[in-house]
PyMOL Python script that loads the backbone (N, CA, C, O; Angstrom):
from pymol import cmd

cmd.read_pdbstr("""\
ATOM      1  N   UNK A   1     -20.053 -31.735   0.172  1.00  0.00           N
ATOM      2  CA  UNK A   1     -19.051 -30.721   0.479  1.00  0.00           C
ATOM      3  C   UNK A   1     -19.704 -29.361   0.660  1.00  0.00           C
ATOM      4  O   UNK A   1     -20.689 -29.238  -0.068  1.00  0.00           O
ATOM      5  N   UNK A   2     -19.446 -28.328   1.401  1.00  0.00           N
ATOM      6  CA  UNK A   2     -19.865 -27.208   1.920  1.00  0.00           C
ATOM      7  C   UNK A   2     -18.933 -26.176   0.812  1.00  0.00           C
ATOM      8  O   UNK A   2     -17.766 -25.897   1.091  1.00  0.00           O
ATOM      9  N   UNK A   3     -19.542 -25.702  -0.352  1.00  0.00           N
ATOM     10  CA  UNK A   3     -18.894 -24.731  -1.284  1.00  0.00           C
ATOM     11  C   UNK A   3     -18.075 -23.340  -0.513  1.00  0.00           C
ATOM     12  O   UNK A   3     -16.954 -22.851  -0.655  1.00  0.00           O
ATOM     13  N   UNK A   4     -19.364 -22.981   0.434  1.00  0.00           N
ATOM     14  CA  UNK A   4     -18.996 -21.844   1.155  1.00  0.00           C
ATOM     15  C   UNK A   4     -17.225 -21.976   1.850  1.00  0.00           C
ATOM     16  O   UNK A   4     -16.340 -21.132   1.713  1.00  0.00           O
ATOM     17  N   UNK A   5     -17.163 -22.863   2.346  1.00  0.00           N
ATOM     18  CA  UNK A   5     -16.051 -23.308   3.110  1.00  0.00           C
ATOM     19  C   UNK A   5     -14.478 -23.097   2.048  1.00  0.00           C
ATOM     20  O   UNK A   5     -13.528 -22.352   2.292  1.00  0.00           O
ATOM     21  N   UNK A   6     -14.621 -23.833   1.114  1.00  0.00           N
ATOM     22  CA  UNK A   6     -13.678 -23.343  -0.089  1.00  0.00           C
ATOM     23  C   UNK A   6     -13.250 -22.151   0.083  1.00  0.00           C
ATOM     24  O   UNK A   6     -12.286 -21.575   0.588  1.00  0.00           O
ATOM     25  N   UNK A   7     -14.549 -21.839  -0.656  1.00  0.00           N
ATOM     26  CA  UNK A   7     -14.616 -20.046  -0.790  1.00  0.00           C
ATOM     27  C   UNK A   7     -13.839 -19.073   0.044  1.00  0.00           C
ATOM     28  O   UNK A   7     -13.048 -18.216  -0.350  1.00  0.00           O
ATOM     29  N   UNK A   8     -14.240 -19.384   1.376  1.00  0.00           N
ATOM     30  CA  UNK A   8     -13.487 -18.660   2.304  1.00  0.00           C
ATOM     31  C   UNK A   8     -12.384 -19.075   2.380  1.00  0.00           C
ATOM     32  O   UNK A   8     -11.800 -18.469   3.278  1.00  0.00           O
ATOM     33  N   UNK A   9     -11.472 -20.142   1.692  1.00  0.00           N
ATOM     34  CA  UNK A   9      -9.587 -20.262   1.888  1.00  0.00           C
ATOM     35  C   UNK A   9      -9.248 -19.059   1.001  1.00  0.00           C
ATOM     36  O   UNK A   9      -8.303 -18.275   1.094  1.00  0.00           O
ATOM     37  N   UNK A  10     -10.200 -19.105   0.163  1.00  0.00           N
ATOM     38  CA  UNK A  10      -9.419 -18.581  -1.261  1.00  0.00           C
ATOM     39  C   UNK A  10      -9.449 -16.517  -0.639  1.00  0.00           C
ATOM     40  O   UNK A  10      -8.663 -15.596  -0.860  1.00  0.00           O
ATOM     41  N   UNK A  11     -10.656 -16.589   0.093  1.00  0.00           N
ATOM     42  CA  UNK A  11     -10.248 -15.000   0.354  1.00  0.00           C
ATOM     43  C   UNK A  11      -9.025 -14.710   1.337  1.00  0.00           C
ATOM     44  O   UNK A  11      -8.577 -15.578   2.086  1.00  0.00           O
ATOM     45  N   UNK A  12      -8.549 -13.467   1.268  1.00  0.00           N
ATOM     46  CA  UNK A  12      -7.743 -12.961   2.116  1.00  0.00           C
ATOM     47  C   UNK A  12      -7.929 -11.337   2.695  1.00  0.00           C
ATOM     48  O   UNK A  12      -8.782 -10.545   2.294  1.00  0.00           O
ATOM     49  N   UNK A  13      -7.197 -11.156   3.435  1.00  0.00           N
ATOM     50  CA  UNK A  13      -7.222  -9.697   3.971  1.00  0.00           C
ATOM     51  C   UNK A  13      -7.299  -8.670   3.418  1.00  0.00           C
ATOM     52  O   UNK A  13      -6.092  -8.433   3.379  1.00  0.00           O
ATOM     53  N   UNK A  14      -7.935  -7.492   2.745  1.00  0.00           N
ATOM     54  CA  UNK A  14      -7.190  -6.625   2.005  1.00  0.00           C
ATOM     55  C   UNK A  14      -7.273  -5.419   3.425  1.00  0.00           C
ATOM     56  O   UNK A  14      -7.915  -5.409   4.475  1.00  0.00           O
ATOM     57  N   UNK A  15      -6.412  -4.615   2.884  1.00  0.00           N
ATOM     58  CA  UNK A  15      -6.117  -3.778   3.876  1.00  0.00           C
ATOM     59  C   UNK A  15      -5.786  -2.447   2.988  1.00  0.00           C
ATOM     60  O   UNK A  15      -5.213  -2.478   1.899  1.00  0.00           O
ATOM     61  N   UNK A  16      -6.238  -1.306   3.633  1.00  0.00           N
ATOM     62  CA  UNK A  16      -6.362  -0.192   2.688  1.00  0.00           C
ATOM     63  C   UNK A  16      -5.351   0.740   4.057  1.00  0.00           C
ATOM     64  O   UNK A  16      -5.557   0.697   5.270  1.00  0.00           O
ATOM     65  N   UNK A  17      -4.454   1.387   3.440  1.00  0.00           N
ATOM     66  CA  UNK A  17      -3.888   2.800   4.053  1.00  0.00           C
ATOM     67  C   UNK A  17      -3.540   3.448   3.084  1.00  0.00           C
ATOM     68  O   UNK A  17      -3.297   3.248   1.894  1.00  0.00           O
ATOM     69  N   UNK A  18      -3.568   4.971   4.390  1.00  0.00           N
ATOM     70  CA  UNK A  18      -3.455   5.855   3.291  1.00  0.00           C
ATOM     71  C   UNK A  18      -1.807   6.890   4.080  1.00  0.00           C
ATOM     72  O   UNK A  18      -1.542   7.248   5.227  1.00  0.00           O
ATOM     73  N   UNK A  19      -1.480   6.955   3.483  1.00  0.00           N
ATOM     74  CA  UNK A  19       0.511   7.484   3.428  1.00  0.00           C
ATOM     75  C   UNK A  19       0.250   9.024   3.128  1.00  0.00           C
ATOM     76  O   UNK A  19      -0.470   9.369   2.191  1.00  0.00           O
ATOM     77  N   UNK A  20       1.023  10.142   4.179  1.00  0.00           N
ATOM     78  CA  UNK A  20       0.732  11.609   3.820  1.00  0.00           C
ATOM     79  C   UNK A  20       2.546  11.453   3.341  1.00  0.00           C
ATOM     80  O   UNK A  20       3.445  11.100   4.104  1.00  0.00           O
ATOM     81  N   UNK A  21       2.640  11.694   2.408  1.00  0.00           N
ATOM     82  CA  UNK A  21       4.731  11.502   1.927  1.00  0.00           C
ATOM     83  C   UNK A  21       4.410  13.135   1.807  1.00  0.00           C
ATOM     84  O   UNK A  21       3.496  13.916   1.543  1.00  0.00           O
ATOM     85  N   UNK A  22       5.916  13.088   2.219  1.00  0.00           N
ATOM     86  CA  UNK A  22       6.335  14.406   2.086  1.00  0.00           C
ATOM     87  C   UNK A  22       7.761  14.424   0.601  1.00  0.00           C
ATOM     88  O   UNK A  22       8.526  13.465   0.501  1.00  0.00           O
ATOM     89  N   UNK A  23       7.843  15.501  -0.257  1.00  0.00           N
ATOM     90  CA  UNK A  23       8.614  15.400  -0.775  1.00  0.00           C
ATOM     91  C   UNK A  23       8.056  15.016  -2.209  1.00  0.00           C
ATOM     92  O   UNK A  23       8.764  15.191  -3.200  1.00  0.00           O
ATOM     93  N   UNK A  24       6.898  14.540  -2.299  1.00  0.00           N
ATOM     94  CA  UNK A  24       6.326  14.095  -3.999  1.00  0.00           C
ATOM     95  C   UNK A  24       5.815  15.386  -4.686  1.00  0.00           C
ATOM     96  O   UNK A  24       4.875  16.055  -4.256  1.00  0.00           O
ATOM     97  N   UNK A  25       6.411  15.617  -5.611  1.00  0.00           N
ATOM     98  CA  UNK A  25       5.903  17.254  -6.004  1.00  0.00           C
ATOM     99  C   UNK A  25       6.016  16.830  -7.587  1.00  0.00           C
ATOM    100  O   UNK A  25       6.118  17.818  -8.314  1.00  0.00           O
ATOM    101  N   UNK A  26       6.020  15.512  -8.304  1.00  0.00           N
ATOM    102  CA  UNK A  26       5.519  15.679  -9.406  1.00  0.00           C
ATOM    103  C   UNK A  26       5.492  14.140 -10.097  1.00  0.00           C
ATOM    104  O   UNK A  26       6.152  13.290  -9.500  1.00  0.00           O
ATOM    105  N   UNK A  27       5.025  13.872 -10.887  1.00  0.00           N
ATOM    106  CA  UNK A  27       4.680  12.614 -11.487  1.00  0.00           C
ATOM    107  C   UNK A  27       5.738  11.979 -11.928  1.00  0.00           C
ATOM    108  O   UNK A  27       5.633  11.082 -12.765  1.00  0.00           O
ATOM    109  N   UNK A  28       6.852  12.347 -11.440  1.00  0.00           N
ATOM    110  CA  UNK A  28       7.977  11.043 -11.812  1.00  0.00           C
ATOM    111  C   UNK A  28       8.550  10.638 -10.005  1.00  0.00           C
ATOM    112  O   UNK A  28       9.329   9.734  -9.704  1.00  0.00           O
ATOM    113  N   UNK A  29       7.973  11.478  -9.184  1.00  0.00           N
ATOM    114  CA  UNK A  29       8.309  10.872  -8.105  1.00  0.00           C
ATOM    115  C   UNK A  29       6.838  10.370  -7.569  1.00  0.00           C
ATOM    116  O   UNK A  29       6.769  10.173  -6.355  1.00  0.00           O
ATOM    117  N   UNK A  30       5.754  10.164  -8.286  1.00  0.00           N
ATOM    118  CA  UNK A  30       4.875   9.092  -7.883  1.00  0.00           C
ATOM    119  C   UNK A  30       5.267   8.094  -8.429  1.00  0.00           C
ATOM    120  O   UNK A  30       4.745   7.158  -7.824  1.00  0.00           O
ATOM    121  N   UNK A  31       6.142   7.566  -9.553  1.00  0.00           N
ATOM    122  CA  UNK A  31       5.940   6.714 -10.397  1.00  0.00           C
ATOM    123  C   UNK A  31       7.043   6.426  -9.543  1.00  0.00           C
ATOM    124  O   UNK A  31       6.899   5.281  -9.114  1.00  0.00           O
ATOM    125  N   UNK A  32       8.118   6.978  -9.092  1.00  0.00           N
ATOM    126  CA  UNK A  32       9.253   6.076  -8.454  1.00  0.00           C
ATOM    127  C   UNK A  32       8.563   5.578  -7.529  1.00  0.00           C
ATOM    128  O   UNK A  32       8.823   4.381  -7.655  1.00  0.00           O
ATOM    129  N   UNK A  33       7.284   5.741  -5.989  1.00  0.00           N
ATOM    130  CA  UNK A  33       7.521   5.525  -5.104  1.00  0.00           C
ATOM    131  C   UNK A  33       6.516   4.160  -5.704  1.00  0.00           C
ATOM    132  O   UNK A  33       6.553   3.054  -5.164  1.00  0.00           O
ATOM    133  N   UNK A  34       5.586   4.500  -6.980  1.00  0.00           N
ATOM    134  CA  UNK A  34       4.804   2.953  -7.094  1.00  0.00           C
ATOM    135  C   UNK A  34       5.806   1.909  -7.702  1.00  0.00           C
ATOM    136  O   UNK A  34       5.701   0.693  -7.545  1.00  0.00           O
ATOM    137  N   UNK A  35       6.730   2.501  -8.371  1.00  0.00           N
ATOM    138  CA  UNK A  35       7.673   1.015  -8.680  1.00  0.00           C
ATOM    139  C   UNK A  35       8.280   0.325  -7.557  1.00  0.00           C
ATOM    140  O   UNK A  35       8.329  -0.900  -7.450  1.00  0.00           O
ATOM    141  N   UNK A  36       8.806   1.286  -6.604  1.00  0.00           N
ATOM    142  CA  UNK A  36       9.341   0.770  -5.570  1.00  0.00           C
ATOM    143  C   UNK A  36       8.308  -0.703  -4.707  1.00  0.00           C
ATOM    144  O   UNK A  36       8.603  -1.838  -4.333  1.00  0.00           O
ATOM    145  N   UNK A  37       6.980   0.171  -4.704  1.00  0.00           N
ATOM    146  CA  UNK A  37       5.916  -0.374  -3.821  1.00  0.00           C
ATOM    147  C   UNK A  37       5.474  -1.820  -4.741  1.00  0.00           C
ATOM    148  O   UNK A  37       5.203  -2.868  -4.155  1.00  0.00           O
ATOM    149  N   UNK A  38       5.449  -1.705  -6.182  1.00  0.00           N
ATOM    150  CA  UNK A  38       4.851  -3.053  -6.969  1.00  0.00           C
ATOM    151  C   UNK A  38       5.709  -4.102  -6.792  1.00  0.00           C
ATOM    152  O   UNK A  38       5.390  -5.130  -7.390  1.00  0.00           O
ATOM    153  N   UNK A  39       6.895  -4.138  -6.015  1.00  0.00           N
ATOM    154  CA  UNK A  39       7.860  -4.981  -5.814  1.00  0.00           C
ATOM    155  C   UNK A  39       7.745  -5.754  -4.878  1.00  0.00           C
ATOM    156  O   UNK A  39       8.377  -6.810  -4.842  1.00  0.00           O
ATOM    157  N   UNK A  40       6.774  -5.312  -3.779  1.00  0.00           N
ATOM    158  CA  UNK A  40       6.772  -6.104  -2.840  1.00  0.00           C
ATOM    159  C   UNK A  40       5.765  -6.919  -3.032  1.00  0.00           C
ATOM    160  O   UNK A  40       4.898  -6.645  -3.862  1.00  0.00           O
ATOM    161  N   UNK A  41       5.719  -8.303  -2.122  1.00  0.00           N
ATOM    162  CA  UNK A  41       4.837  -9.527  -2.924  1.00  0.00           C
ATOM    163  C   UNK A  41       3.372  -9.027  -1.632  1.00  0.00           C
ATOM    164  O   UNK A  41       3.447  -8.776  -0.429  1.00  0.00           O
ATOM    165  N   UNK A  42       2.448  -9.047  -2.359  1.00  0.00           N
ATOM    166  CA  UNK A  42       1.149  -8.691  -1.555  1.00  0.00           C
ATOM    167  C   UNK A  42       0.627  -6.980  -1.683  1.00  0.00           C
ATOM    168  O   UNK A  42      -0.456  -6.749  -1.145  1.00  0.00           O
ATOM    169  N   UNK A  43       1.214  -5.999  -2.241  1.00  0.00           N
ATOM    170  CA  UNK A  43       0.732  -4.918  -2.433  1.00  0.00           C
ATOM    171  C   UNK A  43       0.054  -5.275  -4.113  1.00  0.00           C
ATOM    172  O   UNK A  43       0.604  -5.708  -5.126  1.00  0.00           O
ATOM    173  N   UNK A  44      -1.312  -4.883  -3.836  1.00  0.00           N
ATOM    174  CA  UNK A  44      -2.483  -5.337  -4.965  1.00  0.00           C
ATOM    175  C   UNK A  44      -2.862  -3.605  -5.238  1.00  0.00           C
ATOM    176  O   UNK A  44      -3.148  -3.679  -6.433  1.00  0.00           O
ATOM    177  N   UNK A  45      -2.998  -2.446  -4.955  1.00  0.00           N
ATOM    178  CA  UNK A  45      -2.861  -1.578  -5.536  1.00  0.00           C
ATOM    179  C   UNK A  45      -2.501  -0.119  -5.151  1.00  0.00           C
ATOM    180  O   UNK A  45      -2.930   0.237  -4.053  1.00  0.00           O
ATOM    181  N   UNK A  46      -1.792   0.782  -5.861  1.00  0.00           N
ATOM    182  CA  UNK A  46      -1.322   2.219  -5.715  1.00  0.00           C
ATOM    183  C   UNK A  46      -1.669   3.359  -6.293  1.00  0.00           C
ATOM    184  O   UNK A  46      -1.575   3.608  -7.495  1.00  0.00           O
ATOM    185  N   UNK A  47      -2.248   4.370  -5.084  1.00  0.00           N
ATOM    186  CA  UNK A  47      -2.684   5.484  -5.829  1.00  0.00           C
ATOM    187  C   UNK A  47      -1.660   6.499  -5.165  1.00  0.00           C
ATOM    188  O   UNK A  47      -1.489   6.590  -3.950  1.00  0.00           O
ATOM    189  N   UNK A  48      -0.958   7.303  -6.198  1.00  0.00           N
ATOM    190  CA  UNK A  48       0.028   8.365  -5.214  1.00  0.00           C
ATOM    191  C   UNK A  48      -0.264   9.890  -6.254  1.00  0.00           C
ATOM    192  O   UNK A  48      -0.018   9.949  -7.458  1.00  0.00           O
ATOM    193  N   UNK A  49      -0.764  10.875  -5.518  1.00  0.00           N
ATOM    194  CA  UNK A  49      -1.360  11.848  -5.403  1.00  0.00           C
ATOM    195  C   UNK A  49      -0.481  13.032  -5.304  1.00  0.00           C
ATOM    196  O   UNK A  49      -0.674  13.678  -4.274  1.00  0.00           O
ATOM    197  N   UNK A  50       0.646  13.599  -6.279  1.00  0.00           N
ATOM    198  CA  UNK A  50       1.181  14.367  -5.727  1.00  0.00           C
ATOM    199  C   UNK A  50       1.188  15.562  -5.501  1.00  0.00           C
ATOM    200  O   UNK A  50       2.158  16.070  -4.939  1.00  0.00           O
ATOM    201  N   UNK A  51       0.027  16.352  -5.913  1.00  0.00           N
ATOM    202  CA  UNK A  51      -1.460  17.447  -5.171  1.00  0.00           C
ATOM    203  C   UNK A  51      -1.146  17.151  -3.816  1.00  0.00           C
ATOM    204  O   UNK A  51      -0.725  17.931  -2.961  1.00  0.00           O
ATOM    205  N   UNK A  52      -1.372  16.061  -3.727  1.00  0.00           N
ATOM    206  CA  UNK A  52      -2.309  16.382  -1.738  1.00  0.00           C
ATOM    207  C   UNK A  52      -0.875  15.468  -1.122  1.00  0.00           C
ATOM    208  O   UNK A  52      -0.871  15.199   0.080  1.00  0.00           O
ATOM    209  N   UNK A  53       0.080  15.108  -1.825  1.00  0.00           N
ATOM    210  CA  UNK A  53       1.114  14.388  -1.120  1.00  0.00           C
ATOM    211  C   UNK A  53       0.941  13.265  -0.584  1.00  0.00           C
ATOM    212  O   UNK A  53       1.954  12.783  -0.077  1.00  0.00           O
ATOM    213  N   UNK A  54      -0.414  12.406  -0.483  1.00  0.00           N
ATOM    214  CA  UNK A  54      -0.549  11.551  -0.234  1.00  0.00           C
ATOM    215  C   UNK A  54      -0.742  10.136  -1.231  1.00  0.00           C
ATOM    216  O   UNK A  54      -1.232  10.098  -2.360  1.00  0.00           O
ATOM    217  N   UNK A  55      -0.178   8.982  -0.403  1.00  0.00           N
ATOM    218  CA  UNK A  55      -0.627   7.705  -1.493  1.00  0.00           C
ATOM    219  C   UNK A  55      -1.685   7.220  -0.585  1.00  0.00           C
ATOM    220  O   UNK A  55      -1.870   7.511   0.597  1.00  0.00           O
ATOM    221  N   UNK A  56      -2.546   6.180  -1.598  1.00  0.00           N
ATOM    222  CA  UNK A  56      -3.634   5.229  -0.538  1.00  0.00           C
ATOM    223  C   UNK A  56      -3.121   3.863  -1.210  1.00  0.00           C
ATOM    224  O   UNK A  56      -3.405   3.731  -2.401  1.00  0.00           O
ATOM    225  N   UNK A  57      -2.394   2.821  -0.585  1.00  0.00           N
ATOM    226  CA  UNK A  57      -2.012   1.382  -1.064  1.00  0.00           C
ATOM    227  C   UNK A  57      -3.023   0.710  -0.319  1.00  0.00           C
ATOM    228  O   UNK A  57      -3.404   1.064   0.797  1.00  0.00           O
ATOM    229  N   UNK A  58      -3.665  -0.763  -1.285  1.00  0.00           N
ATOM    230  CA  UNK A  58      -4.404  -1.755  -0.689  1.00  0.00           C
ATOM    231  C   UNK A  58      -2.693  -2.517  -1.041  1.00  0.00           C
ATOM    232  O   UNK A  58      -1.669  -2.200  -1.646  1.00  0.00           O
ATOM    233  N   UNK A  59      -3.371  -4.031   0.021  1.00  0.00           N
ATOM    234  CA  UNK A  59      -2.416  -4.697   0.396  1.00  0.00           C
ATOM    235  C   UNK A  59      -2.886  -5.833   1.041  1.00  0.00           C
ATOM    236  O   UNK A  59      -3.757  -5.655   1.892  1.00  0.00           O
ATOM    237  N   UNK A  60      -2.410  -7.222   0.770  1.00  0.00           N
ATOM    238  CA  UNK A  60      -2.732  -8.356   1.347  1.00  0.00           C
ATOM    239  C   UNK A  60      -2.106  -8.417   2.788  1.00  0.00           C
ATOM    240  O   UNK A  60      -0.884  -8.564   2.813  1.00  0.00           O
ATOM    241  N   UNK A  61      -2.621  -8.346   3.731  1.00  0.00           N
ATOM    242  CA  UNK A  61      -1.767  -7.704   5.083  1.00  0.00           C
ATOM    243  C   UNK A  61      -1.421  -9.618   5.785  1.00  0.00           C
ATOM    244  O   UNK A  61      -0.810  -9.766   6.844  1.00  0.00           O
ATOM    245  N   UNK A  62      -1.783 -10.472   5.209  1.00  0.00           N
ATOM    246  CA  UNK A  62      -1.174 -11.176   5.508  1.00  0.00           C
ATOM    247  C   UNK A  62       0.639 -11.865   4.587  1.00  0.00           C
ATOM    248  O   UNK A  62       1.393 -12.804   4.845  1.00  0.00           O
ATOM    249  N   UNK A  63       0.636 -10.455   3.201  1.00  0.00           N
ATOM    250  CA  UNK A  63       1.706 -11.185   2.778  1.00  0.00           C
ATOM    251  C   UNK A  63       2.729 -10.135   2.779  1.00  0.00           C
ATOM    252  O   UNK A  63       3.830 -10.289   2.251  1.00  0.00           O
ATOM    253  N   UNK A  64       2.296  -8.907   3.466  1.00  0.00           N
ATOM    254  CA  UNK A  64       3.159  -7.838   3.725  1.00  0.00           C
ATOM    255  C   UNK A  64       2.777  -6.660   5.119  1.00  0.00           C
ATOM    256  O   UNK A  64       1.768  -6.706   5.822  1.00  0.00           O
ATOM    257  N   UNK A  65       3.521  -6.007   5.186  1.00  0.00           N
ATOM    258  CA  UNK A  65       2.973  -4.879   6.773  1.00  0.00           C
ATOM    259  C   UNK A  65       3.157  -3.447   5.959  1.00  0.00           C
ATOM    260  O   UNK A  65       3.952  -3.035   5.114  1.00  0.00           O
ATOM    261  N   UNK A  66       2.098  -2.944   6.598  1.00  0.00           N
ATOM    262  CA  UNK A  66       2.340  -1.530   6.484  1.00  0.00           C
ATOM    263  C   UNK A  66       3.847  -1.117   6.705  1.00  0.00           C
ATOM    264  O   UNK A  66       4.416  -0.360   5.918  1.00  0.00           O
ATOM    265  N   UNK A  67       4.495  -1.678   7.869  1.00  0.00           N
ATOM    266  CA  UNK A  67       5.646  -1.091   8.375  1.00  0.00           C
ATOM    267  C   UNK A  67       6.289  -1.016   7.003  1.00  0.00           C
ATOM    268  O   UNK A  67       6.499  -0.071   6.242  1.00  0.00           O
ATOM    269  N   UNK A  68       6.566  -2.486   6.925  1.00  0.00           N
ATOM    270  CA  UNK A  68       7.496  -2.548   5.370  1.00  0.00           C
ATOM    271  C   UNK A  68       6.936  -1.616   4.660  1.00  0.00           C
ATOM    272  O   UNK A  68       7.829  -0.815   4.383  1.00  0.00           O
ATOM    273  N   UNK A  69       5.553  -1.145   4.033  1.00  0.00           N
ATOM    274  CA  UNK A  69       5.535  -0.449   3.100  1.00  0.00           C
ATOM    275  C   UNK A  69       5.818   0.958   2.891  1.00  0.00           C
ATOM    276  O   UNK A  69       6.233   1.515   1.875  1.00  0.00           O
ATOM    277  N   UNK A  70       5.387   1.664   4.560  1.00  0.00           N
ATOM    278  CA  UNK A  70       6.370   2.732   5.094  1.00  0.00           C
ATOM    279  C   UNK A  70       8.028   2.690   4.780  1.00  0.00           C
ATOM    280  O   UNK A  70       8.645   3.617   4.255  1.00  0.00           O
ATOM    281  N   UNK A  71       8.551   1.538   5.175  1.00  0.00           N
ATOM    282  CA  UNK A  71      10.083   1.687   4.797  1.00  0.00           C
ATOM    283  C   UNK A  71      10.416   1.434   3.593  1.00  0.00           C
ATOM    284  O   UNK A  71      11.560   1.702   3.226  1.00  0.00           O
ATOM    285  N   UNK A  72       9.348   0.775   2.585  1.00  0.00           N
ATOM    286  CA  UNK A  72      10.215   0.714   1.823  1.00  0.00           C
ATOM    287  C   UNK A  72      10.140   2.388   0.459  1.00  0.00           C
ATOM    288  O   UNK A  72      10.842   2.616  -0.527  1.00  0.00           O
ATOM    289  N   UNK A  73       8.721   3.366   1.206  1.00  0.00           N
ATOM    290  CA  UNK A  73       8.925   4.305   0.454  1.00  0.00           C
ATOM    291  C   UNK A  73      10.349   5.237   0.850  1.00  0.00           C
ATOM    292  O   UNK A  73      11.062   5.783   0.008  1.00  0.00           O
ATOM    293  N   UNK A  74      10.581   5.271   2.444  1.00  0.00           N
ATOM    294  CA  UNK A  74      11.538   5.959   3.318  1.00  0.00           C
ATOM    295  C   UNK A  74      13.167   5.829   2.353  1.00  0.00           C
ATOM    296  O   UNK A  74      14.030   6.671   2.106  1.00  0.00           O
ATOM    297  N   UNK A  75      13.017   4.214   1.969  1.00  0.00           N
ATOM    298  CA  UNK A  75      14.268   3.631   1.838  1.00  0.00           C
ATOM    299  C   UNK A  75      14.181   4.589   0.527  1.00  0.00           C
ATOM    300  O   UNK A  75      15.073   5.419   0.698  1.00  0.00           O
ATOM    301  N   UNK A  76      13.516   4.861  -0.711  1.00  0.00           N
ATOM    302  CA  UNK A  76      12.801   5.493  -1.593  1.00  0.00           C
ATOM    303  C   UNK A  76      13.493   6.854  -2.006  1.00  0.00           C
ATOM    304  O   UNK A  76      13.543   7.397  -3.109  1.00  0.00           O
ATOM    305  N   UNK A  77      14.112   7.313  -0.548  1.00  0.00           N
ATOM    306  CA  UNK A  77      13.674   8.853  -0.129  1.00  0.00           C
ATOM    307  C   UNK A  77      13.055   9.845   0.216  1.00  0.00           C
ATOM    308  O   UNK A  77      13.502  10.989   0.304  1.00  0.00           O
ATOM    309  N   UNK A  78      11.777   9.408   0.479  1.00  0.00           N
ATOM    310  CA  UNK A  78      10.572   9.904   0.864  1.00  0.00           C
ATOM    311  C   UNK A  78      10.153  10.039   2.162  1.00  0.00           C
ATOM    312  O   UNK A  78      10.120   8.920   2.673  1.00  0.00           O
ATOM    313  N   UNK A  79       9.800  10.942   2.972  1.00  0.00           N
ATOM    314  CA  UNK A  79       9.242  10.838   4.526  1.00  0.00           C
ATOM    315  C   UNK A  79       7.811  10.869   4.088  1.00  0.00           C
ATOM    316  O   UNK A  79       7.117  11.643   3.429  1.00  0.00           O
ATOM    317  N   UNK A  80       7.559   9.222   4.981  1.00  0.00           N
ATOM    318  CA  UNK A  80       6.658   9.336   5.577  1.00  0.00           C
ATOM    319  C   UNK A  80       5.886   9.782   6.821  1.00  0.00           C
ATOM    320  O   UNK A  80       6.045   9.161   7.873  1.00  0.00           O
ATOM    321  N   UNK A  81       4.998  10.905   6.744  1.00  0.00           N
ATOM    322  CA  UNK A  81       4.586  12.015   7.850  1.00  0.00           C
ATOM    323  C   UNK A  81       3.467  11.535   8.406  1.00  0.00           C
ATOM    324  O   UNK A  81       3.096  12.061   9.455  1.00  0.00           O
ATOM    325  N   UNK A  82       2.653  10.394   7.808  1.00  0.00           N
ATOM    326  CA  UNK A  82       1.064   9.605   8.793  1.00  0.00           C
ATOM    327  C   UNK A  82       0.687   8.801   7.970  1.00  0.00           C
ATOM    328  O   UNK A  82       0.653   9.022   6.760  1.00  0.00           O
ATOM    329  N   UNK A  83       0.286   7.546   8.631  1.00  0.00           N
ATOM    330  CA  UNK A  83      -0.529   6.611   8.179  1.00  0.00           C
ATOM    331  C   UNK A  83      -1.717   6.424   8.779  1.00  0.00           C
ATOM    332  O   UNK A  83      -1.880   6.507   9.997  1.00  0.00           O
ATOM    333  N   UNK A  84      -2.617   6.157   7.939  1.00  0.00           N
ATOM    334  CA  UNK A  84      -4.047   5.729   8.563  1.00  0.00           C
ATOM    335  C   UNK A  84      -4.469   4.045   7.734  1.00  0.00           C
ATOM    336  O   UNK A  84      -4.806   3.806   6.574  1.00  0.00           O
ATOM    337  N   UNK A  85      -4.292   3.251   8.765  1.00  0.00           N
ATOM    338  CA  UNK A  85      -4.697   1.549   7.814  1.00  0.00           C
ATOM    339  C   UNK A  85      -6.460   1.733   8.242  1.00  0.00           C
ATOM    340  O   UNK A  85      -7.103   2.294   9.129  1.00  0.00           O
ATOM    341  N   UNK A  86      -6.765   0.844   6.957  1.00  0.00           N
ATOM    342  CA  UNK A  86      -8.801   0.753   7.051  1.00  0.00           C
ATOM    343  C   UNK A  86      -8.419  -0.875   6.914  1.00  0.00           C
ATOM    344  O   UNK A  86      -7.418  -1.201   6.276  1.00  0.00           O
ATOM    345  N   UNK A  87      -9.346  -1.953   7.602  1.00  0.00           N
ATOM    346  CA  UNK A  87      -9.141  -2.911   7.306  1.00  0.00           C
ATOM    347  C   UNK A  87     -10.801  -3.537   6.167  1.00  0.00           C
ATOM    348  O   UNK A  87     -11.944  -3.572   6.625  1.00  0.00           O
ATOM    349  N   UNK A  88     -10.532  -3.817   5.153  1.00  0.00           N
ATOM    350  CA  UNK A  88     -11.771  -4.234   4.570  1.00  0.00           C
ATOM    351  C   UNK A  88     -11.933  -5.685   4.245  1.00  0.00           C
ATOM    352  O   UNK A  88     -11.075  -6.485   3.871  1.00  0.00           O
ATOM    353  N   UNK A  89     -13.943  -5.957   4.590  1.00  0.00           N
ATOM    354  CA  UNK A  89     -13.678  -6.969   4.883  1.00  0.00           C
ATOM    355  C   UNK A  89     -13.721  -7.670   3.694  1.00  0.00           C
ATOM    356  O   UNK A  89     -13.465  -8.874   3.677  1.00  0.00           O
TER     357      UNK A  89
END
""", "prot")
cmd.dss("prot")
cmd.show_as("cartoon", "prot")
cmd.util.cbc("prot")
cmd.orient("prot")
């Protein structure tokens, strides 16, 4: 059997963006927009910054989309003003 071959089912996509939100001006509206975000199945981690207004979420991009994660801060209350996705390999 070829180990390598395994190996590679078990990885997946991670996918890094980074969210400029408008409207986060203090640490209980980072904590709302990461509860919102830990809900969805495939977001693996959240940093939300409310200094620079921005979050950076990694994300299994095959078990969720940026789009969704844009809407589901929007749905939130939050505008989202730019995204930038990094794909890592």
């Amino acid at each position: 059997l070829d180990g390598s071959r395994s190996v590679h089912k078990v990885d997946q996509a991670v996918t890094t963006i980074m969210l400029k939100i408008g409207g986060v001006e203090c640490a209980s509206c980072s904590t709302s927009i990461e509860s919102v975000l830990q809900k969805l199945n495939g977001v693996l981690s959240i940093t939300v910054s409310p200094l620079q207004g921005q979050a950076v979420i990694k994300y299994a991009s095959e078990l969720v989309s940026a789009k969704t994660i844009k809407e589901t801060i929007e749905a939130a209350g939050f505008k989202v003003t730019e995204y930038v996705e990094q794909d890592i390999a």
